[in-house]
Backbone as JSON, one array per atom type, in Angstrom:
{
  "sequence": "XXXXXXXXXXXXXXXXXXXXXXXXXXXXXXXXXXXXXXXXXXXXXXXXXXXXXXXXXXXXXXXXXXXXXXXXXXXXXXXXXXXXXXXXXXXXXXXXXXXXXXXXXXXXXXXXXXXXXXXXXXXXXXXXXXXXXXXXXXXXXXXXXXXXXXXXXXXXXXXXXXXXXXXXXXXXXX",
  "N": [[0.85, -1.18, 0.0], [0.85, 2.5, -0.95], [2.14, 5.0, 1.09], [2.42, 7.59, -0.12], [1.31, 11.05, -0.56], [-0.64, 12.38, -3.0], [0.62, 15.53, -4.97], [-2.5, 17.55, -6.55], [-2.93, 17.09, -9.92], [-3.79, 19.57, -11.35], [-3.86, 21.28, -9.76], [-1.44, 21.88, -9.37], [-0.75, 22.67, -11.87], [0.43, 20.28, -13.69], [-1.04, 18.82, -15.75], [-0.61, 16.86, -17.43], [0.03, 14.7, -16.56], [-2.5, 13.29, -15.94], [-3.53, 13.33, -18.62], [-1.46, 11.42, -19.3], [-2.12, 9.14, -17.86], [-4.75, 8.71, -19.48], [-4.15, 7.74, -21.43], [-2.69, 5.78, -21.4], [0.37, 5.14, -19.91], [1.54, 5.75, -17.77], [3.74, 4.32, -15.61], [3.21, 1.96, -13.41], [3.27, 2.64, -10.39], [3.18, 5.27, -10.45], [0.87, 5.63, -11.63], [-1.12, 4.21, -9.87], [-1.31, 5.92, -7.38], [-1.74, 8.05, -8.86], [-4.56, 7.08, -9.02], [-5.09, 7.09, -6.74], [-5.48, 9.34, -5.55], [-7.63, 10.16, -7.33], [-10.01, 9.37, -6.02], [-10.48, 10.91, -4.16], [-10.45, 13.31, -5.19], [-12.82, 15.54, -7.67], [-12.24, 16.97, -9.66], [-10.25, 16.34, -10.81], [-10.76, 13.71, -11.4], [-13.34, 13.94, -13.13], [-11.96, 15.4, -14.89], [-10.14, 13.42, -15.94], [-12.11, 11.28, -16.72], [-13.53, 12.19, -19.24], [-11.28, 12.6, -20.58], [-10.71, 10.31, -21.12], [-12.99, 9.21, -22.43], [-12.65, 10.49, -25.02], [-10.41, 9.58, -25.81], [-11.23, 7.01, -26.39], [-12.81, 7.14, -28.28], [-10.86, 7.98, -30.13], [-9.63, 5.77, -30.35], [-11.45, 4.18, -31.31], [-12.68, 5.47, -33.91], [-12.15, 5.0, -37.17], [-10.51, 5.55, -40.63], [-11.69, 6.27, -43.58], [-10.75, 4.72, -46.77], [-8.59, 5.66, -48.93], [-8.22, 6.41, -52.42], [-6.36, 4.52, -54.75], [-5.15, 6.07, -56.55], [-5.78, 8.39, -55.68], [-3.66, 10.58, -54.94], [-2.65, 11.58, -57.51], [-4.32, 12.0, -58.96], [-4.88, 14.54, -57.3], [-2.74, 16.13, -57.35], [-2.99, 16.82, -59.92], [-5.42, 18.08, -60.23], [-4.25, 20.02, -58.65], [-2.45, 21.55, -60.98], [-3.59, 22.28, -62.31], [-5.1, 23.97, -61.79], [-3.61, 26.17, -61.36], [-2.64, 26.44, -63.85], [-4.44, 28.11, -64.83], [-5.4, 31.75, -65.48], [-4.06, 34.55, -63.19], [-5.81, 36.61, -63.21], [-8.49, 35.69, -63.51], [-8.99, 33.84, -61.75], [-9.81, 35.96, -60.13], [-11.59, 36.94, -61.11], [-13.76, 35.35, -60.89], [-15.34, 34.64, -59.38], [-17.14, 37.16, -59.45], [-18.39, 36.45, -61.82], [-19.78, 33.93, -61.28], [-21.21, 35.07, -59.04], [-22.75, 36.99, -60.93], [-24.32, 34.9, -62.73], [-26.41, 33.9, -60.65], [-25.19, 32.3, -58.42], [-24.8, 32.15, -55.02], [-21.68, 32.75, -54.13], [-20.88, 35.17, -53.66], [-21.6, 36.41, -52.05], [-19.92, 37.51, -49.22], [-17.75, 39.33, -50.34], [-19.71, 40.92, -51.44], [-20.37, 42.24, -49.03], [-18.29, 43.29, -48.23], [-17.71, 45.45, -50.14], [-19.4, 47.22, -49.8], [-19.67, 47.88, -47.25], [-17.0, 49.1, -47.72], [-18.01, 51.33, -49.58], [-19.31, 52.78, -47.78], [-17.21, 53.68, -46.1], [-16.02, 55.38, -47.53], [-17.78, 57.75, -48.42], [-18.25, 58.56, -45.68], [-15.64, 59.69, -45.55], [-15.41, 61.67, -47.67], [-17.34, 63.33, -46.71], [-16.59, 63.93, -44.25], [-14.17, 65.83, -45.46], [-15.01, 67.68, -46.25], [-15.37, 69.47, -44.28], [-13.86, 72.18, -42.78], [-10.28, 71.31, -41.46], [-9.14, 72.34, -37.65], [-6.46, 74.63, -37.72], [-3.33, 73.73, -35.87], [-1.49, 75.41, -33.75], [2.4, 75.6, -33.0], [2.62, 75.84, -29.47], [4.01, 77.7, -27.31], [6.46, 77.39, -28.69], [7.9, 79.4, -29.3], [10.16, 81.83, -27.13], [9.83, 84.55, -25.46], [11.36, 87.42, -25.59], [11.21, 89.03, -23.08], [10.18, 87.11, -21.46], [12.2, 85.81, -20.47], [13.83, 87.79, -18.94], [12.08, 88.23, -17.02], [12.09, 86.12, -15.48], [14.98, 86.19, -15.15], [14.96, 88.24, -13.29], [13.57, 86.84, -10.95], [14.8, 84.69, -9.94], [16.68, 86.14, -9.24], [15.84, 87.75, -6.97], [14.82, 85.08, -5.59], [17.01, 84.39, -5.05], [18.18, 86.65, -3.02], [16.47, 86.41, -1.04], [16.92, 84.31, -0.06], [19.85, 85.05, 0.81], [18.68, 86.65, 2.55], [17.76, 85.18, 4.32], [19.29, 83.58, 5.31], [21.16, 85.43, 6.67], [19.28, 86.57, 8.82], [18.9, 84.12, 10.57], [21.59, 83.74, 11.46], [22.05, 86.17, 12.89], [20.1, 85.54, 14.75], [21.18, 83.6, 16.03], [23.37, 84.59, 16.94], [22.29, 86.64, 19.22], [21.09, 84.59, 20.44], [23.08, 83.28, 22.02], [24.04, 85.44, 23.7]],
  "CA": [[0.0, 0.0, 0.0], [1.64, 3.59, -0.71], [1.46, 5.92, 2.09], [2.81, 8.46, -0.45], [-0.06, 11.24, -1.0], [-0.43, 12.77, -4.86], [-0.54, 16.93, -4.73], [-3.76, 17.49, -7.31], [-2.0, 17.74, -11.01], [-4.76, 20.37, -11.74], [-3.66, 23.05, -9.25], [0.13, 22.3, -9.9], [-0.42, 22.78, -13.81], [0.86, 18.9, -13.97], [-2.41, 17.89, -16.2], [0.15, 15.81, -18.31], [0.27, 13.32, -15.97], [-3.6, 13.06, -16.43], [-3.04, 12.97, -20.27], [-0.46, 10.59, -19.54], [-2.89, 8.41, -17.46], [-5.59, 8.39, -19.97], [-3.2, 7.57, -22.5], [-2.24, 4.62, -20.39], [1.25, 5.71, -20.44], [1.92, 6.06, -17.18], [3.72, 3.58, -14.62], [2.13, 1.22, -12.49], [3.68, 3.42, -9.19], [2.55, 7.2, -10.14], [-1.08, 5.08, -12.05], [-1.58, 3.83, -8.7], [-0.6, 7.37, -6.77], [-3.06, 8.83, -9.19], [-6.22, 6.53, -9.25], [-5.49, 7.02, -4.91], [-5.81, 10.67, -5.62], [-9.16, 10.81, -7.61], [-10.86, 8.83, -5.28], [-11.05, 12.37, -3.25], [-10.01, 14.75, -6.24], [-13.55, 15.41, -8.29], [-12.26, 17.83, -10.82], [-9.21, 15.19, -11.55], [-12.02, 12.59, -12.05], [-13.81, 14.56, -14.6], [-10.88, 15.58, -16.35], [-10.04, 12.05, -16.53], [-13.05, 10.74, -17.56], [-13.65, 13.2, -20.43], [-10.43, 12.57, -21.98], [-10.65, 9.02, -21.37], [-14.06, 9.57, -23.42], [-12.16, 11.23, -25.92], [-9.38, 9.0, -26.23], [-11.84, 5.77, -26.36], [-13.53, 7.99, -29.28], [-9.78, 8.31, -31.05], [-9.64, 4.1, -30.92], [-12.57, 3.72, -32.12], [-12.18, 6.09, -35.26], [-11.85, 4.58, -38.46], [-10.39, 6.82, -41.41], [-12.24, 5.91, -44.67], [-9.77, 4.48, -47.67], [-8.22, 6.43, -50.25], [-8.37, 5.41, -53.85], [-4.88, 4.41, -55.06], [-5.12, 6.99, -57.37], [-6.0, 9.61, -54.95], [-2.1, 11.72, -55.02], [-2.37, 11.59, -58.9], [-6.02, 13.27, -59.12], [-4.83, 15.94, -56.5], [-1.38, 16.89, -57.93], [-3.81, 16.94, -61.35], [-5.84, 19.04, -60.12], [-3.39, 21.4, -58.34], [-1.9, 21.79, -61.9], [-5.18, 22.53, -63.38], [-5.47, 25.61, -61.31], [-2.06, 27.11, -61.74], [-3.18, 27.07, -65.23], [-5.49, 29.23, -64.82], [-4.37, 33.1, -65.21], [-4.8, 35.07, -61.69], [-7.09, 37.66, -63.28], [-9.68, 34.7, -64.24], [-9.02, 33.35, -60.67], [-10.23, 36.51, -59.45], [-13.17, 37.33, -61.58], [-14.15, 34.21, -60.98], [-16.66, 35.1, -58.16], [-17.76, 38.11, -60.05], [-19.11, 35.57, -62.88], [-20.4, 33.05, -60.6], [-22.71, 35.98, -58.55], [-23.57, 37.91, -61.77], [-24.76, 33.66, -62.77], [-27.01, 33.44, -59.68], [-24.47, 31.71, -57.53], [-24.04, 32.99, -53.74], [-20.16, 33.02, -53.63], [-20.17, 36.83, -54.16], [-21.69, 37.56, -51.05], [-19.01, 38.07, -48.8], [-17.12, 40.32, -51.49], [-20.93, 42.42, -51.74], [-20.6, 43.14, -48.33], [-17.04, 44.73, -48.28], [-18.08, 46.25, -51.23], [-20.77, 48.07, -49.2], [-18.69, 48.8, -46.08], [-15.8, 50.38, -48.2], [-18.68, 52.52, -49.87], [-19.5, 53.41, -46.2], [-15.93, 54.5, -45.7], [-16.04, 56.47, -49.0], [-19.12, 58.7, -47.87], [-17.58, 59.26, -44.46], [-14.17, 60.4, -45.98], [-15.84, 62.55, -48.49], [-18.54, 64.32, -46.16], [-15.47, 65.03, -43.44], [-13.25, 66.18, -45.96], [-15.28, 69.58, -46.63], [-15.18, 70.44, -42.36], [-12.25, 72.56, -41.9], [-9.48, 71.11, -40.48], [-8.6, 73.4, -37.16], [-5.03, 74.77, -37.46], [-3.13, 73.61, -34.67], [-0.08, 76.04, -33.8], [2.82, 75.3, -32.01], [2.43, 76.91, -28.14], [5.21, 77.78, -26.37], [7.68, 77.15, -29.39], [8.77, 81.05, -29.05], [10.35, 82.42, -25.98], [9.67, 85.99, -25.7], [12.87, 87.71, -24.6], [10.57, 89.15, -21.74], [9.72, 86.23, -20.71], [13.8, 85.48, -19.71], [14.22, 88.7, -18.04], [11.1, 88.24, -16.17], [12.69, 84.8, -14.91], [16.19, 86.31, -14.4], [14.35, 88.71, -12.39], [12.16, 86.13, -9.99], [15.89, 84.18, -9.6], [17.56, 87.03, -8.4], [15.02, 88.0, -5.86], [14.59, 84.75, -4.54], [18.84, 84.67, -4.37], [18.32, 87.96, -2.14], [15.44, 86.31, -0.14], [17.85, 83.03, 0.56], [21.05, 85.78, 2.1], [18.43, 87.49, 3.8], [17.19, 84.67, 5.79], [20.16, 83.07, 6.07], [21.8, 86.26, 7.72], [18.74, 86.56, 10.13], [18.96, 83.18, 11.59], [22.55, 83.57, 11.79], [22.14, 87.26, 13.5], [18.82, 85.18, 15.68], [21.86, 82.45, 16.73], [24.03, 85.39, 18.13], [21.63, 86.77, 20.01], [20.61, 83.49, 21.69], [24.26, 83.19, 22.68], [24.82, 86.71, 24.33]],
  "C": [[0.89, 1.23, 0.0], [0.73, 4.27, 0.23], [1.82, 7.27, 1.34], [0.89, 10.07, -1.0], [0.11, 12.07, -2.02], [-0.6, 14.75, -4.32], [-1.81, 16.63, -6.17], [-3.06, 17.78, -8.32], [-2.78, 19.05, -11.39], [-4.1, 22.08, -11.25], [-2.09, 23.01, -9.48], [0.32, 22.54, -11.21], [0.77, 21.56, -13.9], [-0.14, 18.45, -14.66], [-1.69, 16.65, -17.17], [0.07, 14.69, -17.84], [-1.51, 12.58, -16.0], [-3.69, 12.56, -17.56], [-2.63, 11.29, -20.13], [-1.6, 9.15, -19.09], [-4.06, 7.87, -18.59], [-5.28, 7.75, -21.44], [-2.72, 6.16, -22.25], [-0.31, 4.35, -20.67], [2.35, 5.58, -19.08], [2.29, 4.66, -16.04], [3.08, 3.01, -13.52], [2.26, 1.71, -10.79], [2.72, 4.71, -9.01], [0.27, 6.62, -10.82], [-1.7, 4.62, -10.54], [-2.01, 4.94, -7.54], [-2.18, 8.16, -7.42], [-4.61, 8.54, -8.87], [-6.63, 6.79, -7.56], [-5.89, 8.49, -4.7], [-7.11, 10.75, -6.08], [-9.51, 10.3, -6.97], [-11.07, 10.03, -4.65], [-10.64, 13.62, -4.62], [-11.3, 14.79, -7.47], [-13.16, 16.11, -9.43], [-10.76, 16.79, -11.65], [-10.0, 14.32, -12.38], [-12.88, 12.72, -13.0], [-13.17, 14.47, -15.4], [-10.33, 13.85, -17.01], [-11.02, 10.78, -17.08], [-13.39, 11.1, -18.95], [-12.37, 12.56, -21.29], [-10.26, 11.13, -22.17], [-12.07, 8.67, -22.65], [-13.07, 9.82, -24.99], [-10.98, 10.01, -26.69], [-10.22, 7.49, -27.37], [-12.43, 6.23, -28.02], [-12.59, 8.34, -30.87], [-10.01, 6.66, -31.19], [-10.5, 3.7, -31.95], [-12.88, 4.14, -33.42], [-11.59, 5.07, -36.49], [-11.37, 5.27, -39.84], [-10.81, 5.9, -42.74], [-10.6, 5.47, -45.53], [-9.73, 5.43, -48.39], [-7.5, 5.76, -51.01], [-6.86, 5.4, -53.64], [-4.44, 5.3, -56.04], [-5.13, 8.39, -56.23], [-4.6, 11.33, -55.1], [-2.04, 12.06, -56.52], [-3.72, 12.64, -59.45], [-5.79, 14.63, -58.53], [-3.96, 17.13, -56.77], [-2.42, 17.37, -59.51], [-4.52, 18.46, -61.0], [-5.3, 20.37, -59.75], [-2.66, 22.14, -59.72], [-2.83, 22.41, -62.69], [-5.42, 24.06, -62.8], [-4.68, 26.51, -60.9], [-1.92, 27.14, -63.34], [-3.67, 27.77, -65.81], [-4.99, 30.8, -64.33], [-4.93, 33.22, -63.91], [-5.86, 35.88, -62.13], [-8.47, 36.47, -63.82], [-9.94, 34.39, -62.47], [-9.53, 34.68, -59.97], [-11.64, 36.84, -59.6], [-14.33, 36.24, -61.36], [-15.37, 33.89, -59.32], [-18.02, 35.93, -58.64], [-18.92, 37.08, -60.88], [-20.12, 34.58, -61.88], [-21.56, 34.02, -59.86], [-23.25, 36.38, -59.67], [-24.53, 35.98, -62.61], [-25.73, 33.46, -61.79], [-26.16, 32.32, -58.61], [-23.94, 32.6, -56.5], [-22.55, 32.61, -53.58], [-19.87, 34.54, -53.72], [-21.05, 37.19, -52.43], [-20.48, 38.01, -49.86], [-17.71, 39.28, -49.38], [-18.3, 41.38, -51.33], [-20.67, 42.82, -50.26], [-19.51, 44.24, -47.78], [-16.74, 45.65, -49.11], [-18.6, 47.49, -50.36], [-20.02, 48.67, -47.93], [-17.38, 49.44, -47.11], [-16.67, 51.63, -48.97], [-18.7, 53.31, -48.96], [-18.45, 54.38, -45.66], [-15.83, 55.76, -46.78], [-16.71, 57.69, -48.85], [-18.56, 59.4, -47.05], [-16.25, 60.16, -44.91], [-14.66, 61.9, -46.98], [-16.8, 63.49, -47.59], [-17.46, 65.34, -44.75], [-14.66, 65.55, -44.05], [-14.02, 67.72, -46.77], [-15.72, 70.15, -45.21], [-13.94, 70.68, -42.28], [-11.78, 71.77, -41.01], [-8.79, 72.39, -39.22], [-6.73, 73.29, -37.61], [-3.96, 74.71, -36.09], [-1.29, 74.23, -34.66], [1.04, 75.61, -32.75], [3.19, 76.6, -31.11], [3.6, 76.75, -27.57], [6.88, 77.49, -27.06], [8.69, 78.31, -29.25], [8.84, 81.13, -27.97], [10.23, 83.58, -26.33], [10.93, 86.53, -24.97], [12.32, 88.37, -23.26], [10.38, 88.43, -20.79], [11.15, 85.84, -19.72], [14.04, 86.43, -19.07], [13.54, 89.11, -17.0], [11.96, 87.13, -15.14], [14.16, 84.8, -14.2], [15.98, 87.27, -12.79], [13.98, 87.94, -10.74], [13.87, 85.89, -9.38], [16.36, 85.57, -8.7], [17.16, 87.8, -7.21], [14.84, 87.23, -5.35], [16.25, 84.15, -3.78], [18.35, 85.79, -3.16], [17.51, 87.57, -0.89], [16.5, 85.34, 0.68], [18.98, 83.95, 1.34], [20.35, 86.17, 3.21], [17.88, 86.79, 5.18], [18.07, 83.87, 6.56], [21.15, 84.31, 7.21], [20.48, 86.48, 8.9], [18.66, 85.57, 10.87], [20.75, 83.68, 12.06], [22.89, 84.94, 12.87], [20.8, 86.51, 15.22], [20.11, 83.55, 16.97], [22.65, 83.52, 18.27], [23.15, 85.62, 19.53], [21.2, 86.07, 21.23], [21.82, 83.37, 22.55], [24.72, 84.17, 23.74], [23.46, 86.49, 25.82]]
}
C-alpha cells in the first residue's frame, strides 16, 4: 500500500500526468498514486473521464480508404489551377454571382462597407481642419528677463534669511 499522497495535477499545472494516465502511459507506481488521488479529487475525475471519453472515441475512429489513385487526381488538379491566369481566378466570383451563384456575397458586403468608408471620408473632408499652432515654441525675450528677475530675488530672499537666523543664533548666545 503507498502511504505516499499525490498533490492534485490540476492546481500544480501537472495535467500531463492526467493525459499521460488516460493515455495509459503512465507507470504502475505514479497510475496507482493517481487513481489514490481521484478517489477524493472530483475535478481530476472529470478531467479524466472526459479525456478518457475522448481518447476511447480516437480508438474507435476509423479513417475511410483512399483510392490508389488519390495523389495523382490531387497533384492533377493542383496543376489545373495554376493554369489558370490570376485575373480569371479573381473574376471568378464576379461571374459566378452575376450567374445566380451565392459566392459573391461576402465580397458584396465589403463592397458596401468600403462605400461606407467612401461617404464618411468625403462628407469630413469639406469640415475645416482646425489649425493647430505650435504653443510655447517662441520664448519671448521678456519672458527670460522676467525669470532672471524672480531668480535674483529669490537669491536675495535666501542671504536674507540666512543672515537673520545667523544674526537670531548670536543673540541666543549673548
Amino acid at each position: 500500500m503507498l502511504n505516499i499522497k499525490m498533490t492534485c495535477p490540476l492546481q500544480t499545472g501537472n495535467a500531463d500526468v492526467l493525459l499521460d494516465y488516460c493515455a495509459r502511459s503512465l507507470d504502475a507506481e505514479r497510475k496507482a498514486m493517481l487513481e489514490k488521488h481521484m478517489e477524493s479529487c472530483a475535478e481530476c475525475r472529470e478531467m479524466a473521464g472526459a479525456q478518457s471519453q475522448i481518447w476511447s472515441a480516437m480508438d474507435a475512429f476509423e479513417a475511410e480508404t483512399i483510392s490508389a489513385d488519390f495523389d495523382r487526381k490531387l497533384y492533377n488538379r493542383i496543376e489545373e489551377l495554376e493554369r489558370v491566369p490570376a485575373w480569371e481566378r479573381f473574376w471568378a466570383p464576379v461571374r459566378d454571382y452575376l450567374q445566380g451563384q451565392p459566392a459573391w456575397r461576402p465580397v458584396l458586403s465589403i463592397a458596401a462597407a468600403s462605400a461606407v468608408l467612401v461617404v464618411v471620408f468625403v462628407v469630413r473632408g469639406d469640415v475645416p481642419q482646425p489649425v493647430i499652432e505650435p504653443s510655447g515654441a517662441i520664448i519671448d525675450v521678456r519672458d527670460v528677463e522676467q525669470a532672471e528677475h524672480v531668480l535674483e530675488d529669490l537669491e536675495m530672499l535666501r542671504q536674507f534669511d540666512a543672515g537673520s537666523s545667523g544674526a537670531n543664533a548670536q543673540k541666543e548666545v549673548l
